[in-house]
N, C-alpha and C positions, 0 to 999 in steps of 0.2 A: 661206648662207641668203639666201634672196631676201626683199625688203621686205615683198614680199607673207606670206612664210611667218613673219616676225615678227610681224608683225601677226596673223596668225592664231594664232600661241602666244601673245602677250597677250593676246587675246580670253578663250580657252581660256581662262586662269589666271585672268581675271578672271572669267571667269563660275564659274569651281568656287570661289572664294573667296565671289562673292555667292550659292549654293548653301550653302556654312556656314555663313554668317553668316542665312539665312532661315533655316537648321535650328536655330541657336540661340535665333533669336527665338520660332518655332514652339514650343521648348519651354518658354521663358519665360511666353507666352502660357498654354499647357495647364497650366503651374502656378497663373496669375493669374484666369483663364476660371472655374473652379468659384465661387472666394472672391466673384467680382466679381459672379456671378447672384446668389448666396446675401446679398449684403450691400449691393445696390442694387434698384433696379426697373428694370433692362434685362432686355428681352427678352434670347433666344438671336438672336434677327433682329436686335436692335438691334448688339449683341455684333458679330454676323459681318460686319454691313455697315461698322461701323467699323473693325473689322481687315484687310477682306477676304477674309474666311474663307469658305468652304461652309457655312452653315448646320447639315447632317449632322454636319460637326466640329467646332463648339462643343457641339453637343448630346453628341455624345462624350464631349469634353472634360469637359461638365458631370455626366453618369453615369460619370465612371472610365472607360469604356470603351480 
């Protein structure tokens, strides 16, 4: 395997690891999202611009959807 094709398998693995690891966050988030409108005075705008989220998916989030 050439240096080159190392490097491109670590890349690879690291990026599918930081793909799980935003999928775990994503759902921590969508558990935290509902409680956190309902028991502050943030917007869904305030909500997504601190997370980095789509706006449409905190609203989601916030309806169960």
């Amino acid at each position: 395997m050439s240096a080159l094709e190392g490097r491109f398998k670590t890349l690879a693995a690291k990026r599918r690891e930081l793909r799980a690891l935003l999928r775990d966050i994503d759902a921590e988030l969508k558990d935290i999202v509902p409680q956190l409108r309902h028991e502050t005075d943030l917007t869904q705008e305030q909500i997504a611009r601190a997370a980095g989220l789509a706006v449409p998916t905190v609203r989601a989030w916030t309806f169960g959807a």
